[in-house]
C-alpha positions in Angstrom: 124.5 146.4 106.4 126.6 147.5 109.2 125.9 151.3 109.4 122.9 152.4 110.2 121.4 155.7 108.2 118.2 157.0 107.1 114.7 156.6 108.4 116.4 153.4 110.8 118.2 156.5 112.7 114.7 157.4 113.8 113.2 154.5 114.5 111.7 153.9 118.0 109.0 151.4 118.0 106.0 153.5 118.5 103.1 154.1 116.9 100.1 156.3 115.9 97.0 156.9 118.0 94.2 159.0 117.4 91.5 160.1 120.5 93.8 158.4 122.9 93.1 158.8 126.7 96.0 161.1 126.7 94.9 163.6 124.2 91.6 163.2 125.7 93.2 164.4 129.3 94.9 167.3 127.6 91.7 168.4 125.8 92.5 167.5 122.5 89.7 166.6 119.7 91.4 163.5 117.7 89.8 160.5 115.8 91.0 158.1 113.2 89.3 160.1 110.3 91.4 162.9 111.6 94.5 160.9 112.1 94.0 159.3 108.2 92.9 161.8 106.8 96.7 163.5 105.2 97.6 159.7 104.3 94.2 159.1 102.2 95.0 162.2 100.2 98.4 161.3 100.0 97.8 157.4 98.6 94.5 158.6 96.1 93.3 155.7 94.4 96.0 153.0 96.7 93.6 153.8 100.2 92.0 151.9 101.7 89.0 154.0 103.1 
């Protein structure tokens, strides 16, 4: 493929954290369950939890 398009336009090599020193500094409440949470409903029977 020589043009790139779609989701590759986006990419940017990070990735997800939840309760990260960060968010922790800027006084947000995170954990995984939070993090997971949208992606368990989303996947039903396919999760993993």
């Amino acid at each position: 493929m020589h043009i790139v398009g779609g989701n590759t336009l986006r990419v940017s090599g990070g990735f997800n954290a939840a309760g990260s020193t960060s968010q922790k500094d800027a006084g947000i409440e995170d954990a995984p369950e939070i993090m997971f949470e949208p992606l368990w409903q989303i996947l039903g029977e396919y999760s993993y939890e």
